[in-house]
C-alpha beads as a LAMMPS data file, in Angstrom:
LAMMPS data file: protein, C-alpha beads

231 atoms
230 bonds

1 atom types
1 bond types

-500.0 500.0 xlo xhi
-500.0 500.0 ylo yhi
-500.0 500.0 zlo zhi

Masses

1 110.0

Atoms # bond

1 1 1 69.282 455.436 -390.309
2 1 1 70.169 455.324 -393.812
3 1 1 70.499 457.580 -396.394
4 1 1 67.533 457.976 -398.505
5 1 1 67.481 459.333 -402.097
6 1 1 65.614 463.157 -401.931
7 1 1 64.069 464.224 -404.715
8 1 1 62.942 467.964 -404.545
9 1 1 60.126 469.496 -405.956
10 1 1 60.061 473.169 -406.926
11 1 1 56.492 474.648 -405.325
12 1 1 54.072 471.838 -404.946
13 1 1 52.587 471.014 -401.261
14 1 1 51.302 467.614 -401.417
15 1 1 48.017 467.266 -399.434
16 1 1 49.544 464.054 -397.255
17 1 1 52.672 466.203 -395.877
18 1 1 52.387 465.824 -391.692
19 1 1 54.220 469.035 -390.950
20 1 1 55.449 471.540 -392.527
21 1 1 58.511 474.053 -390.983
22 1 1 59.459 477.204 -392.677
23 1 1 62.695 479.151 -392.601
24 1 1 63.654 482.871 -393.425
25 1 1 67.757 482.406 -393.444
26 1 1 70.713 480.536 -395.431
27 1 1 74.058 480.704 -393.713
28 1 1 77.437 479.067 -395.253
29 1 1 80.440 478.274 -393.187
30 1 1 83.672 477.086 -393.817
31 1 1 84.697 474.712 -391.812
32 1 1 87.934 473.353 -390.568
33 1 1 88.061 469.759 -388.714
34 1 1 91.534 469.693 -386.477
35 1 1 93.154 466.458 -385.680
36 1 1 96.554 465.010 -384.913
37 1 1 96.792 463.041 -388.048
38 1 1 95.347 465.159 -390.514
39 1 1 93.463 468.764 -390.923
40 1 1 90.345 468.767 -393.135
41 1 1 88.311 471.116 -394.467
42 1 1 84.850 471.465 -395.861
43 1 1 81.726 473.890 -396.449
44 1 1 78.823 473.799 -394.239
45 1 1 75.130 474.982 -395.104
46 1 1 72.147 475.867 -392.953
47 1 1 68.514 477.007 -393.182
48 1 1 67.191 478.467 -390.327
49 1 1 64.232 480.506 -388.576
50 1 1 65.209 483.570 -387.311
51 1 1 62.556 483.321 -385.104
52 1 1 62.450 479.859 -383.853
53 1 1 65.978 477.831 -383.099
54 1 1 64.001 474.490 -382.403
55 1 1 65.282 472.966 -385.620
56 1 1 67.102 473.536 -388.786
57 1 1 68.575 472.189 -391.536
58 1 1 72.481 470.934 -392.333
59 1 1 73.563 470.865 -395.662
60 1 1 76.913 468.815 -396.477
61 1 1 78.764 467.795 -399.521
62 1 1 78.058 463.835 -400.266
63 1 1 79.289 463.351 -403.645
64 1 1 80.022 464.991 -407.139
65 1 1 76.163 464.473 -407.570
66 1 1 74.236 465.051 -404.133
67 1 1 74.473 466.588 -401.280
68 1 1 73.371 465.131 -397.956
69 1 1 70.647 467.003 -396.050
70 1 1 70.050 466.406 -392.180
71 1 1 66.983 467.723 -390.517
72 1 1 66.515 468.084 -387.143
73 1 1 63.316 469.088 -385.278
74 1 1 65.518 468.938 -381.666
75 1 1 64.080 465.626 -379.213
76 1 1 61.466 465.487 -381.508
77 1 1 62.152 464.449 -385.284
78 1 1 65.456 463.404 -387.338
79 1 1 65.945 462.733 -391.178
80 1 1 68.822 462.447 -393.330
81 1 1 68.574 461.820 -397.207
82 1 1 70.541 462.735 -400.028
83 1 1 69.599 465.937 -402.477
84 1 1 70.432 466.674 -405.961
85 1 1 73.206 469.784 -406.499
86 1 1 71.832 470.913 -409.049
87 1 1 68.379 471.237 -407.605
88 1 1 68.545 472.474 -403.883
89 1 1 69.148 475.877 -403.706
90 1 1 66.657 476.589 -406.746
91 1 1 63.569 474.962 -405.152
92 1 1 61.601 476.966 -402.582
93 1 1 59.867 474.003 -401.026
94 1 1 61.352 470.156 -400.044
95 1 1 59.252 467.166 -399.357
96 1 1 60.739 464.385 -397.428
97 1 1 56.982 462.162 -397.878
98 1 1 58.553 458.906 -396.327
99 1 1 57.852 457.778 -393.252
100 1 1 60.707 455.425 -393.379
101 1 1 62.955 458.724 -393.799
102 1 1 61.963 460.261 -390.650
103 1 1 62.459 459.044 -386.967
104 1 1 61.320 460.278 -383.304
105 1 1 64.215 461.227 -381.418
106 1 1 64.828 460.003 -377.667
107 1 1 67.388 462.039 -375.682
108 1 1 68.048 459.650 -372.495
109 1 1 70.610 462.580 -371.847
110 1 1 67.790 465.682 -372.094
111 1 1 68.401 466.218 -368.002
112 1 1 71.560 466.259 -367.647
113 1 1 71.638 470.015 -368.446
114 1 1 72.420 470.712 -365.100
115 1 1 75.420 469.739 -365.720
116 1 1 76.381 472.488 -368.336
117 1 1 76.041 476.121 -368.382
118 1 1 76.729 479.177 -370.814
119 1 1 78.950 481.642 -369.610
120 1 1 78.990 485.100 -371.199
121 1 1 82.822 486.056 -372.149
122 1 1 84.281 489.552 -372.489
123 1 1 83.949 491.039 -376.063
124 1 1 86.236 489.671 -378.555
125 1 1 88.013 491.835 -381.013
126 1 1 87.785 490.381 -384.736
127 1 1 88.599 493.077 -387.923
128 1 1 88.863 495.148 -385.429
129 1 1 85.209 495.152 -384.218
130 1 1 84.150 494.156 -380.873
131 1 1 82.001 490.662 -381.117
132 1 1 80.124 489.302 -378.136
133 1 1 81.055 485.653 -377.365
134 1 1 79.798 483.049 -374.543
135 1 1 80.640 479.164 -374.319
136 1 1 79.300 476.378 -373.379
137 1 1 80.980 474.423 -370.872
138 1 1 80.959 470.812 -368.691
139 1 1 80.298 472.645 -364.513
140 1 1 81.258 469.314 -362.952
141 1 1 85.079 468.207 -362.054
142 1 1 87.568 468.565 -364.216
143 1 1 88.258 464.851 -363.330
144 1 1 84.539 463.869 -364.716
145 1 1 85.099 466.231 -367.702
146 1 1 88.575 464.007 -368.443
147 1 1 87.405 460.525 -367.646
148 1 1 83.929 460.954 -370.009
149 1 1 85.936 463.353 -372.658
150 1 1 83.571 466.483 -372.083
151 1 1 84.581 469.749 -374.943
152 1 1 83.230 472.631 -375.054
153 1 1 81.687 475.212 -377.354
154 1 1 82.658 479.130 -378.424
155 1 1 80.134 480.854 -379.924
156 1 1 80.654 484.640 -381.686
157 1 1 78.232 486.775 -382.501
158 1 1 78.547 488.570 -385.433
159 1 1 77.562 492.376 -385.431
160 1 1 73.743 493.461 -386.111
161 1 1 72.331 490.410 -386.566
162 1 1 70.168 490.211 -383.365
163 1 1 66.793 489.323 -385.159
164 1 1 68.712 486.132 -384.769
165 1 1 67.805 483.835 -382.542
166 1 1 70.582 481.919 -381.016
167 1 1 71.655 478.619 -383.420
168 1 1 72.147 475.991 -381.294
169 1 1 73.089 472.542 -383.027
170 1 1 73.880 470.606 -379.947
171 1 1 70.579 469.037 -378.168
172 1 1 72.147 469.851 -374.952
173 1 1 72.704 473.727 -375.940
174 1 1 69.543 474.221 -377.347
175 1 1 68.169 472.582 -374.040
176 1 1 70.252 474.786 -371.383
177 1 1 68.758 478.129 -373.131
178 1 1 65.465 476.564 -372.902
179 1 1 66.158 476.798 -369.506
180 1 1 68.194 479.554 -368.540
181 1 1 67.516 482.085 -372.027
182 1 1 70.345 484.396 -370.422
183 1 1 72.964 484.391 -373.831
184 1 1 72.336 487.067 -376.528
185 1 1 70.842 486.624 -379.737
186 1 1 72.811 486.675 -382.713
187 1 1 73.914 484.785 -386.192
188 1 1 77.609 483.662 -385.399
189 1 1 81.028 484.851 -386.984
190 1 1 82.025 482.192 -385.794
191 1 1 81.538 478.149 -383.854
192 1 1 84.637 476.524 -382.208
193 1 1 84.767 473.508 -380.819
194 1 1 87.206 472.424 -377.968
195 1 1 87.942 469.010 -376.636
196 1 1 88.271 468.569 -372.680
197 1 1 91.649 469.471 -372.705
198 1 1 90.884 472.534 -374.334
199 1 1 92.300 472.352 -377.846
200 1 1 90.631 473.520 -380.454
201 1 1 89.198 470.589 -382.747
202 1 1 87.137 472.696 -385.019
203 1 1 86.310 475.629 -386.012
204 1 1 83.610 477.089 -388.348
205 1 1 83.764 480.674 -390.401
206 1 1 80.530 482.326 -391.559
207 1 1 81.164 482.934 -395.082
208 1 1 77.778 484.149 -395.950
209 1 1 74.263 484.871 -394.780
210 1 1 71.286 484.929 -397.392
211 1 1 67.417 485.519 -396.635
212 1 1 65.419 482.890 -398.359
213 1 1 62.063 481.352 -398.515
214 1 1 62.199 477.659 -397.758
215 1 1 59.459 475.230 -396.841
216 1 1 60.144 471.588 -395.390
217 1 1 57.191 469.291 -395.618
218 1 1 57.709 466.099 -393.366
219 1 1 55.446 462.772 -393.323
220 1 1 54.638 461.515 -389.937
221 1 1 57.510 458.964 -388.508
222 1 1 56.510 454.728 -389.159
223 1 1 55.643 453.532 -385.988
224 1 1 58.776 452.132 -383.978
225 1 1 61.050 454.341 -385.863
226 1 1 63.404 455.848 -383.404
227 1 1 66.681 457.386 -383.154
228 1 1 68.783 457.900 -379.826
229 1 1 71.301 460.976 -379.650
230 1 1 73.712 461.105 -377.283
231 1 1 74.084 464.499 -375.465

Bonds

1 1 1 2
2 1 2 3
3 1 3 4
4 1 4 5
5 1 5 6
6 1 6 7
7 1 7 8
8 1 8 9
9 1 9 10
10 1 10 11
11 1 11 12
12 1 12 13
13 1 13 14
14 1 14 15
15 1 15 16
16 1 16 17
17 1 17 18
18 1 18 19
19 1 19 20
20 1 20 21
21 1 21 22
22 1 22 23
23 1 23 24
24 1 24 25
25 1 25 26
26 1 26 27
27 1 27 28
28 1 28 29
29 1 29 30
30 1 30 31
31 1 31 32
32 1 32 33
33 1 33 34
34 1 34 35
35 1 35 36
36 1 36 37
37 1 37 38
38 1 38 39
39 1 39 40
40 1 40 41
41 1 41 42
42 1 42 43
43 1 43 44
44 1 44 45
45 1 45 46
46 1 46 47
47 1 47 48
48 1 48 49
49 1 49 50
50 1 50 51
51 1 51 52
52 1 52 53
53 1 53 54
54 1 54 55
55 1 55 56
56 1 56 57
57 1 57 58
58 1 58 59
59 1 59 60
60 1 60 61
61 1 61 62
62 1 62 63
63 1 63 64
64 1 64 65
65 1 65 66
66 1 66 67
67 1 67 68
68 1 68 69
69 1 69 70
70 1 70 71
71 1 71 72
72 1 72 73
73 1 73 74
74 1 74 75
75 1 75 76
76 1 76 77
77 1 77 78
78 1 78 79
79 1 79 80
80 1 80 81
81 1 81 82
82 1 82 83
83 1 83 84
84 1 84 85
85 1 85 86
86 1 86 87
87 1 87 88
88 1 88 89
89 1 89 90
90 1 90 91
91 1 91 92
92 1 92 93
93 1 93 94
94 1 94 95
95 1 95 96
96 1 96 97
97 1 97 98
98 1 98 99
99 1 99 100
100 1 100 101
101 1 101 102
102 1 102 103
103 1 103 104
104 1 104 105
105 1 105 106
106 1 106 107
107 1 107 108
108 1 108 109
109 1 109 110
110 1 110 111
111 1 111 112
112 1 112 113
113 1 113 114
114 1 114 115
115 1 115 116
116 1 116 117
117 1 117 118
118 1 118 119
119 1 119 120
120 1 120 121
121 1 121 122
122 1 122 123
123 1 123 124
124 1 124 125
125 1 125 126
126 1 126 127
127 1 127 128
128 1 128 129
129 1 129 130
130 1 130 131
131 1 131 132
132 1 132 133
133 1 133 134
134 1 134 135
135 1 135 136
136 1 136 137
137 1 137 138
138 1 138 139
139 1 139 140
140 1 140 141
141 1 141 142
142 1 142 143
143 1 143 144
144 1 144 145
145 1 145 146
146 1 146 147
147 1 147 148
148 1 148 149
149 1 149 150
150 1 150 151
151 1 151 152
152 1 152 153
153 1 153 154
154 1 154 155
155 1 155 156
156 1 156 157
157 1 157 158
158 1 158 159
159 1 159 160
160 1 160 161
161 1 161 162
162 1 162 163
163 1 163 164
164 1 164 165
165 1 165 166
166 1 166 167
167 1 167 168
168 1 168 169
169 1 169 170
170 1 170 171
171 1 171 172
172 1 172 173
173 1 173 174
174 1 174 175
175 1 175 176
176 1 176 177
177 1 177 178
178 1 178 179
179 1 179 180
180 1 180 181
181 1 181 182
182 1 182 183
183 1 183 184
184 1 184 185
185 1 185 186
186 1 186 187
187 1 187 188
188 1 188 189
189 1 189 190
190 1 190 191
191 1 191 192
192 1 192 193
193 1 193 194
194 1 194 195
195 1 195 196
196 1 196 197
197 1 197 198
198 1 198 199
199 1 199 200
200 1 200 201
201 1 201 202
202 1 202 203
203 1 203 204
204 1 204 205
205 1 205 206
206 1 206 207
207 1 207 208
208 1 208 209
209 1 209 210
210 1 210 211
211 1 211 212
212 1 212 213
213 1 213 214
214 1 214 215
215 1 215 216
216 1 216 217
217 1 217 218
218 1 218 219
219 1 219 220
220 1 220 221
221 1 221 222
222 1 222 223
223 1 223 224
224 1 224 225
225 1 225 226
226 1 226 227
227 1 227 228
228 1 228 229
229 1 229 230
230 1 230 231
């Protein structure tokens, strides 16, 4: 899909928006991306519900101007357009009014949760407090896991923050709570990200939480516009 041009309006609901979503919470992380060649690092935004983990919003840097905004509504809608810096985080309501900005999502991969599972690990100590933590992780052969180059995911739990409900990013994550709902709730401290020989490839810091008042309006998707994740 391409990236679309946002323009965001500062309270004004337009009376053709399809949908609307609504989140309570701003989170920044710094970010670290870990490769053999070259480390990189970068800031990472997003607006959540509290209250319901079935989408949010990603906020990245895109240029000295814009930044580029990703919504997902998980296996059900996807949009990614640009935003104006210097407009964002002022406005307390975001219209994306194109249908040509929006797509259905297909996940061929949605059953293959049974393949995955989260396992709860013992407490981890961090500034010396005590942090819950659970991962998710690839339950078939380690061959499999090599040959199809299957990570997995750490998630910590930072302390009091159990209004939260769990932020799952990855389709298949979100889909195995669906199904199972046996990991805590919780904002995390912090996400890392391990490839299938276990080494760490990236690893996200929360740097700051904010409560905010956000709406996203959404048009309805054109017909035949469709996405297909992987995972």
């Amino acid at each position: 899909m391409k990236i679309f041009t946002l323009a965001v309006l500062l309270n004004i609901t337009f009376c053709f928006a399809q949908k609307s979503y609504v989140f309570d919470t701003l989170l920044e992380y710094d970010c670290k991306s870990i490769t053999p060649i070259k480390d990189s690092t970068f800031t990472k935004y997003l607006y959540t519900n509290s209250k319901n983990n079935s989408y949010y919003i990603t906020i990245k840097n895109l240029d000295s101007l814009n930044y580029s905004l990703e919504f997902v509504d998980t296996d059900k809608h996807y949009s990614k357009v640009k935003v104006l810096k210097n407009k964002l985080f002022k406005s307390a309501e975001i219209d994306i009014l194109d249908c040509k900005d929006v797509a259905n999502v297909y996940n061929q991969y949605k059953n293959r949760i049974k393949d995955y599972k989260f396992i709860n690990l013992q407490d981890t100590l961090i500034n010396n407090i005590l942090l819950k933590n659970y991962k998710l992780t690839y339950v078939k052969s380690k061959k499999k896991k090599t040959r199809k180059k299957i990570g997995a995911i750490q998630y910590i739990i930072k302390e009091d923050t159990e209004f939260h409900s769990p932020i799952l990013l990855h389709p298949t994550a979100y889909n195995e709570w669906k199904k199972e709902k046996n990991i805590p709730n919780g904002i995390y401290e912090e996400f890392l990200f391990y490839d299938f020989n276990n080494n760490l490839t990236s690893h996200y810091k929360l740097k700051k939480i904010k409560r905010v008042k956000l709406k996203l309006n959404t048009a309805k998707p054109c017909p035949k516009t469709k996405i297909t994740i992987q995972g």
